[in-house]
VMD Tcl script that builds the backbone (N, CA, C; Angstrom):
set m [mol new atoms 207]
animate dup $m
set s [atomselect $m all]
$s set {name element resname resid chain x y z} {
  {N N UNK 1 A 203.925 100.900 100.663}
  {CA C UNK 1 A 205.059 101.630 101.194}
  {C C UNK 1 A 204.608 102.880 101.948}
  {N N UNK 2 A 203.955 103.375 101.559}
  {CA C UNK 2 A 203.021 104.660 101.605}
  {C C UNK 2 A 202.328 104.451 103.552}
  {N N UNK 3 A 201.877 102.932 103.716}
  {CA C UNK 3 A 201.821 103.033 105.169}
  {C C UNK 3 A 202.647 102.069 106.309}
  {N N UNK 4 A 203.611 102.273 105.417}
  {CA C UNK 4 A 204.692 101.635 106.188}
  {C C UNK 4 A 205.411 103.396 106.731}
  {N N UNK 5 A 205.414 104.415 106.220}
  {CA C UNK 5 A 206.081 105.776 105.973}
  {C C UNK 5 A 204.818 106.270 107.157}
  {N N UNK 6 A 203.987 105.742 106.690}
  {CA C UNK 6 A 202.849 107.048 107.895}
  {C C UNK 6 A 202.904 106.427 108.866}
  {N N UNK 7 A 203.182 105.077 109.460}
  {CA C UNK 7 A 203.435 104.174 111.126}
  {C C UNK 7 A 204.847 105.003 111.522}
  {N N UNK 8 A 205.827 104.790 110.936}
  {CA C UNK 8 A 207.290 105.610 110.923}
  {C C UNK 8 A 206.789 106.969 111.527}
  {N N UNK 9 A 206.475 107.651 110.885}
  {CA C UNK 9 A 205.781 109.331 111.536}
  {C C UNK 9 A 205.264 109.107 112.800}
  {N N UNK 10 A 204.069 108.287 112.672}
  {CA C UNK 10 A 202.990 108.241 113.926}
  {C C UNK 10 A 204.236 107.971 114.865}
  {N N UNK 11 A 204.948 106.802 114.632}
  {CA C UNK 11 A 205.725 106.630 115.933}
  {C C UNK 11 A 206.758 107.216 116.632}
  {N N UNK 12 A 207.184 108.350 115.546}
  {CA C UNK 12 A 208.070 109.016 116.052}
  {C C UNK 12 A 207.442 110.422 116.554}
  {N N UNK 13 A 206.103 110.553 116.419}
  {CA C UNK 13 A 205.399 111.740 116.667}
  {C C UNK 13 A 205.368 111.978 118.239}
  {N N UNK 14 A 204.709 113.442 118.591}
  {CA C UNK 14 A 204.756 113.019 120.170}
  {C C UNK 14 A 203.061 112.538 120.849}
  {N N UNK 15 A 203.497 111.542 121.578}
  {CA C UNK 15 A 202.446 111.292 122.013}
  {C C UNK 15 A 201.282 112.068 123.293}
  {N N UNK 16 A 200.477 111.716 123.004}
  {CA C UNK 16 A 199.213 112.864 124.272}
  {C C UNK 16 A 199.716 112.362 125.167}
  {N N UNK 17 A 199.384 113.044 126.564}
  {CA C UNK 17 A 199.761 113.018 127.667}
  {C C UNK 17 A 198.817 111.851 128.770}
  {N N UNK 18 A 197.408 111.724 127.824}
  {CA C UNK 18 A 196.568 110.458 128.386}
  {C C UNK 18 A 197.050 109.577 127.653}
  {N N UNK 19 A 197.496 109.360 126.458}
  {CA C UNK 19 A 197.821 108.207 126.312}
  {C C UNK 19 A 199.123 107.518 126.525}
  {N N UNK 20 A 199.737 108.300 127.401}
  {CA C UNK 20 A 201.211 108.042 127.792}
  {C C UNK 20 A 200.765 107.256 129.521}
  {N N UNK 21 A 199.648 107.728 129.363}
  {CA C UNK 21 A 199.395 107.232 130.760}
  {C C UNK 21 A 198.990 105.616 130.607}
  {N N UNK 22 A 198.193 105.525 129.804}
  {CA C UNK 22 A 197.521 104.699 128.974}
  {C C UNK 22 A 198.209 103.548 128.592}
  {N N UNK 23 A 199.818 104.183 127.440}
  {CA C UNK 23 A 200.580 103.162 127.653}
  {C C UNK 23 A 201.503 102.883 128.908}
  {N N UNK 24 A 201.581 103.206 130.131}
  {CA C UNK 24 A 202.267 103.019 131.318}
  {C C UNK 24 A 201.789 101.761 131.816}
  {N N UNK 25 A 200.177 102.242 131.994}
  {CA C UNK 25 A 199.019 100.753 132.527}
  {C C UNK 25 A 199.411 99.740 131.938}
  {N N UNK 26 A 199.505 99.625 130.365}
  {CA C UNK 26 A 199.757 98.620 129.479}
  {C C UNK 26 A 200.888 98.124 129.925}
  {N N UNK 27 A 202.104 98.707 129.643}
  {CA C UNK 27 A 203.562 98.230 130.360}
  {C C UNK 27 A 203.039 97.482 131.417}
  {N N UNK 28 A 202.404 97.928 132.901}
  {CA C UNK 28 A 202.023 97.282 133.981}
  {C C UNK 28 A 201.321 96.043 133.667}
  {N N UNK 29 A 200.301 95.803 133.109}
  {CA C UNK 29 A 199.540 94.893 132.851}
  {C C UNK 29 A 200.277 93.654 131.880}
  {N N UNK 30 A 201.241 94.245 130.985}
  {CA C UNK 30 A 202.127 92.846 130.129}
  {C C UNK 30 A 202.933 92.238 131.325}
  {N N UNK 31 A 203.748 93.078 132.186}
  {CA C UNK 31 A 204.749 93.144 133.133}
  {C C UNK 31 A 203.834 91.914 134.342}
  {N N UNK 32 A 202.512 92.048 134.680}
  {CA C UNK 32 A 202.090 91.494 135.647}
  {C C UNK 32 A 201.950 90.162 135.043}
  {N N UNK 33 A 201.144 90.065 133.442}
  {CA C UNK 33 A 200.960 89.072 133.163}
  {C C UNK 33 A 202.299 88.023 132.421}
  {N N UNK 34 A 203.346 88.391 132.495}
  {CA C UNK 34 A 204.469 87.868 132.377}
  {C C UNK 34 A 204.887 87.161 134.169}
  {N N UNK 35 A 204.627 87.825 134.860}
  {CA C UNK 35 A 205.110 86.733 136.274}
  {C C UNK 35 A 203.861 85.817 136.269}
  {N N UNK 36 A 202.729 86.004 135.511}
  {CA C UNK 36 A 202.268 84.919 135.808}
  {C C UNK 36 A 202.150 83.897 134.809}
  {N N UNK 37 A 202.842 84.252 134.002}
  {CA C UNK 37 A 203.162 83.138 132.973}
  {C C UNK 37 A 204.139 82.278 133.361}
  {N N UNK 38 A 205.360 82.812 134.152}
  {CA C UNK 38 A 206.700 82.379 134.609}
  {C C UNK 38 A 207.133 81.203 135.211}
  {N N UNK 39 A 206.565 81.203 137.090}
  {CA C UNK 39 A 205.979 80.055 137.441}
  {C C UNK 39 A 205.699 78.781 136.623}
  {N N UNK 40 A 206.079 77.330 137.208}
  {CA C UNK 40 A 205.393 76.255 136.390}
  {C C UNK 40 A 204.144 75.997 136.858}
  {N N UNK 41 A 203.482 76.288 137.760}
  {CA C UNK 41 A 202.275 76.507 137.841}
  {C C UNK 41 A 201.656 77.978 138.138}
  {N N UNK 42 A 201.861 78.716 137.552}
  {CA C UNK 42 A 201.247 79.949 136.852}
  {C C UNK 42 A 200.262 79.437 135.875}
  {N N UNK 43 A 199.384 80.788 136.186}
  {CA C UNK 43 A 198.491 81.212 135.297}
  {C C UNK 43 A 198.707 81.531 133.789}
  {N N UNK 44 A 198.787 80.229 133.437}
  {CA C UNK 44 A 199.310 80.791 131.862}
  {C C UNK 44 A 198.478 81.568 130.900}
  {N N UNK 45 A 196.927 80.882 130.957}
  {CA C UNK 45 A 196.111 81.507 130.442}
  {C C UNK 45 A 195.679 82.833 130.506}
  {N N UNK 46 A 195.659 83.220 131.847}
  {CA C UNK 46 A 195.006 84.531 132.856}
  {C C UNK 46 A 196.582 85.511 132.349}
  {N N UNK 47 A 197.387 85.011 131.849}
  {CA C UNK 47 A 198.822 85.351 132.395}
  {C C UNK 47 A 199.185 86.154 130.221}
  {N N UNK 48 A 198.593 84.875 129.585}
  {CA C UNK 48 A 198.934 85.329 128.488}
  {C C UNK 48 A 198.100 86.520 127.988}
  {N N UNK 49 A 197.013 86.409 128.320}
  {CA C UNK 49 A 195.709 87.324 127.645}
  {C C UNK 49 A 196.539 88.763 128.529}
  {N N UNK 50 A 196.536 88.659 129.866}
  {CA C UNK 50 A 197.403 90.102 130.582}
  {C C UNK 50 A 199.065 90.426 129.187}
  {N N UNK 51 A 199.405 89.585 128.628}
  {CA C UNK 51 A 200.556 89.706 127.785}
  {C C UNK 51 A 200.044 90.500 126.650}
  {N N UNK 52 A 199.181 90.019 126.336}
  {CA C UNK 52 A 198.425 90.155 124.928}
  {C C UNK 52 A 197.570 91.796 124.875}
  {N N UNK 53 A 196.989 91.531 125.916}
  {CA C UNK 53 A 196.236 93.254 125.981}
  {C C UNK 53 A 197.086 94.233 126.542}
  {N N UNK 54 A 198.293 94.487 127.661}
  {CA C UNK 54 A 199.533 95.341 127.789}
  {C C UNK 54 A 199.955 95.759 126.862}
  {N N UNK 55 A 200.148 94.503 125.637}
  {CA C UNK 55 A 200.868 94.704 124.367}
  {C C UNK 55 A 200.274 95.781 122.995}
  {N N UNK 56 A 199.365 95.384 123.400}
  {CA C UNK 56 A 198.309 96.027 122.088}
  {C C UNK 56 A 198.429 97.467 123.187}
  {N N UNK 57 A 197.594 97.527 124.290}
  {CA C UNK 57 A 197.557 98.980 124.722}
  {C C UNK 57 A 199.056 99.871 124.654}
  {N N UNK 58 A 200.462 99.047 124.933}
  {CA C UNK 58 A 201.195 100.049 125.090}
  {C C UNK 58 A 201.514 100.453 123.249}
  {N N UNK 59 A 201.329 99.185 122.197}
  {CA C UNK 59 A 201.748 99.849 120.828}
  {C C UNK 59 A 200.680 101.085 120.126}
  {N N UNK 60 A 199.509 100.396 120.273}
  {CA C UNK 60 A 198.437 101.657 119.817}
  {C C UNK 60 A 198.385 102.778 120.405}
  {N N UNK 61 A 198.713 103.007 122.138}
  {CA C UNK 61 A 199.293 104.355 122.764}
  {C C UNK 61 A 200.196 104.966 121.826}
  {N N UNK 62 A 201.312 103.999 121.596}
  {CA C UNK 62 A 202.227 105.083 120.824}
  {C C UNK 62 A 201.750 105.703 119.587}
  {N N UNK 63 A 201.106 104.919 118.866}
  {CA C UNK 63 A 200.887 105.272 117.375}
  {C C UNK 63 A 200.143 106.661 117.726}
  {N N UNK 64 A 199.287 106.770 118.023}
  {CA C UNK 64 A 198.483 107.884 118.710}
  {C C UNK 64 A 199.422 109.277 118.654}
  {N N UNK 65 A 198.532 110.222 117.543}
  {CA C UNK 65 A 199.339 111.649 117.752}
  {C C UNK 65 A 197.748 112.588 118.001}
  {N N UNK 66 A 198.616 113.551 118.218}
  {CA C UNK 66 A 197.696 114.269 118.685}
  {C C UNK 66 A 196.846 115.539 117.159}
  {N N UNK 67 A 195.818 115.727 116.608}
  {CA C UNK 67 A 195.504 116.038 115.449}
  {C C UNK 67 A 195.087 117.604 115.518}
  {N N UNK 68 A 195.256 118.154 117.215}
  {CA C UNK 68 A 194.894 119.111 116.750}
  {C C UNK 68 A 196.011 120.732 116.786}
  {N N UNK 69 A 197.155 120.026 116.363}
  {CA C UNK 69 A 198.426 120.668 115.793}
  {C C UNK 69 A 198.482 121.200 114.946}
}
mol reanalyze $m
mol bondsrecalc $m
mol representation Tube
mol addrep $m
């Protein structure tokens, strides 16, 4: 329970200003690799892995606080 309560914090904390950038790219990069999933001949592969790493970069951006507060 204990780190279910400290993700809750992290995510509501404010995030750094590089990693806001950080998660923007990510947004861009799920966003690109979603049109190329879309298409029936799209890049599904090239298309999912762009899904997969956007995703991870824009959630771990957020978790991200800044420690020296």
């Amino acid at each position: 329970m204990e780190v279910l309560k400290n993700l809750k914090n992290r995510w509501n904390a404010p995030t750094p200003n590089f990693w806001k950038k950080v998660q923007s790219v990510g947004i861009v990069i799920g966003g690109l690799g979603a049109v190329f999933v879309a298409p029936p001949f799209g890049l599904t592969v090239v298309g999912g892995y762009m899904v997969a790493v956007g995703s991870v970069a824009g959630v771990l951006s957020q978790l991200t606080i800044d420690d020296q507060r």
